[in-house]
N, C-alpha and C positions, 0 to 999 in steps of 0.2 A: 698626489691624488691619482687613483687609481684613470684606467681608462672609460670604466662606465660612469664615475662620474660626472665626465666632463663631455661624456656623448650629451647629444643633441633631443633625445628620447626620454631622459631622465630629468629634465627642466626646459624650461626656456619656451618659445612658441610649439617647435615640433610634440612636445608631451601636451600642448594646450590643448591642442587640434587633436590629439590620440583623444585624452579625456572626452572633448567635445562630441566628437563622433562614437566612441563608445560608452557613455553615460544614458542612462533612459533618457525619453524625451519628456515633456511636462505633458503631454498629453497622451503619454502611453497613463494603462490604468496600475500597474505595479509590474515589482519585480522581484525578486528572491536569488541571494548568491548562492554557488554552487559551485564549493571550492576543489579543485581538484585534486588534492586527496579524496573526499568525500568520489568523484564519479571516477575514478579508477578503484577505488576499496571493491572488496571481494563480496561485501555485503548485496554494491547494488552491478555489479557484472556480472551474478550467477540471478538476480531475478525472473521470473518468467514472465510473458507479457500482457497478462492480468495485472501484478505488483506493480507492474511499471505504470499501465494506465491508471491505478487506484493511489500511486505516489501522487503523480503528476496532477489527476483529481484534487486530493488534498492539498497540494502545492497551490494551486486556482485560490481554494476556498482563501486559505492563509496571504496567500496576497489579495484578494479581496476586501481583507478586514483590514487591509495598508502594515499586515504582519505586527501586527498588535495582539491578534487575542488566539497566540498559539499555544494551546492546551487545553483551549475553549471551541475547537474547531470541530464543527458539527458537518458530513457529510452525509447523507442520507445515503441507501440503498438504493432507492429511485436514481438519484443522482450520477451513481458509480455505474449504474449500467445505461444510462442516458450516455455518458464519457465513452462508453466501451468497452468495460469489464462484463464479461461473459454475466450473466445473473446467477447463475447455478454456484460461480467460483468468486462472487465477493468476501465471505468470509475469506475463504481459503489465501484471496489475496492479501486482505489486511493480516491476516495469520502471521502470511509469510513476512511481510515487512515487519511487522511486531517481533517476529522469532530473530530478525537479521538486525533488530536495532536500531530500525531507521523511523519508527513509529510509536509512541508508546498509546494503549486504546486505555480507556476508561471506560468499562461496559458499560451499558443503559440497561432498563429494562421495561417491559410493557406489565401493562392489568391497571385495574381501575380507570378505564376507559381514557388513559393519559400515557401516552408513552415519552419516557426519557431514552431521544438518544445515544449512541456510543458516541464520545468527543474524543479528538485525537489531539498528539502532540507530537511535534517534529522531534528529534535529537538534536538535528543538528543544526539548528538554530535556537535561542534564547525564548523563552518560554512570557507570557503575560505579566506575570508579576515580578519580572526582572530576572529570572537565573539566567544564567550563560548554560549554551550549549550542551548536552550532558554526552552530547558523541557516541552513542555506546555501538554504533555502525563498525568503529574500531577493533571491538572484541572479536568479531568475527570474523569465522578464519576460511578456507576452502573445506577442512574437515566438518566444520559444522554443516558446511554447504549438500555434501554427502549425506549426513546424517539428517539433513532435511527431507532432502529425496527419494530418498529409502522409511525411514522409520516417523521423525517427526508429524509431514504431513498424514498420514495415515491416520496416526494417534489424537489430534486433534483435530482431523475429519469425523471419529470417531466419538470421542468427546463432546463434541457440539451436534451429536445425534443424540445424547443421553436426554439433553433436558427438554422434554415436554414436546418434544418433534415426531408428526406423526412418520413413520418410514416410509418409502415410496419403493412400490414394488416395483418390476419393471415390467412393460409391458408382455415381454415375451413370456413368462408364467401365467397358464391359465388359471379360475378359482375352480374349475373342475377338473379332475386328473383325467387322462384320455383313456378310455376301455379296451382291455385286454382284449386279444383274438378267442382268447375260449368266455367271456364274459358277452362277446356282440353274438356269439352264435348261441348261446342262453336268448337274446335280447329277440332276434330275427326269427327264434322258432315259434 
């Protein structure tokens, strides 16, 4: 027998008392594993800290439901800026977790005075109707990470301006052009 079997940490009371003190308690309200692969992968150390609160959000929701009905998991807009995701940059955040793999979204959509919202589904955890984990956090690499930052986010800030969104001008454009110096002394004479 090797030496760590017969340590003291690997059975016996001292591993009882590990377990004891780090297992949830019956009165916490849930909990969700978070294996370390999964928090060193490159998907979620290049996140920015919008993704991070809008993970963490949906993390809430999914242990809420005692991690039962993930792929059913409904977080609102309200919600995600109630948490502390900027309002302007919710999409952008679920984007980015979607692009990285650690989210898959299910669009919603509104009319008919009924809106369906977006539900989301972890990777990397086991899904409602029983699948195992689909991981797909894994595929992603530091190049993608790059190509998020530069080109991706753009394109799908873009994208999600196409459909039926009025554009917002910015304040500093006037709706009148400002008058030439040989147009105001026409005006003055």
């Amino acid at each position: 027998m090797s030496a760590v079997q017969k340590d003291r940490t690997c059975k016996g009371k001292t591993y009882n008392l590990v377990r004891k003190h780090t297992k949830p308690s019956a009165e916490e309200n849930g909990w969700q594993w978070l294996t370390r692969d999964f928090m060193e992968s490159d998907a979620i150390r290049t996140l920015s800290g919008n993704a991070h609160r809008a993970l963490f959000r949906i993390l809430i929701e999914h242990v809420s439901h005692a991690a039962l009905c993930n792929g059913r998991l409904i977080v609102t807009h309200t919600q995600f800026i109630e948490y502390g995701v900027t309002g302007e940059y919710v999409a952008d955040a679920t984007g980015e977790l979607e692009f990285k793999g650690i989210i898959r979204v299910q669009r919603g959509k509104a009319g008919d005075g009924t809106s369906h919202p977006n539900t989301y589904r972890l990777t990397f955890t086991g899904d409602y109707e029983g699948a195992p984990a689909t991981n797909e956090w894994r595929r992603f690499t530091m190049e993608m990470a790059k190509a998020w930052s530069t080109t991706v986010r753009k394109q799908q800030a873009e994208q999600r301006g196409k459909f039926g969104r009025k554009k917002k001008t910015p304040l500093w454009t006037s709706e009148m052009s400002p008058l030439r110096s040989s147009e105001m002394r026409k005006v003055s004479r």
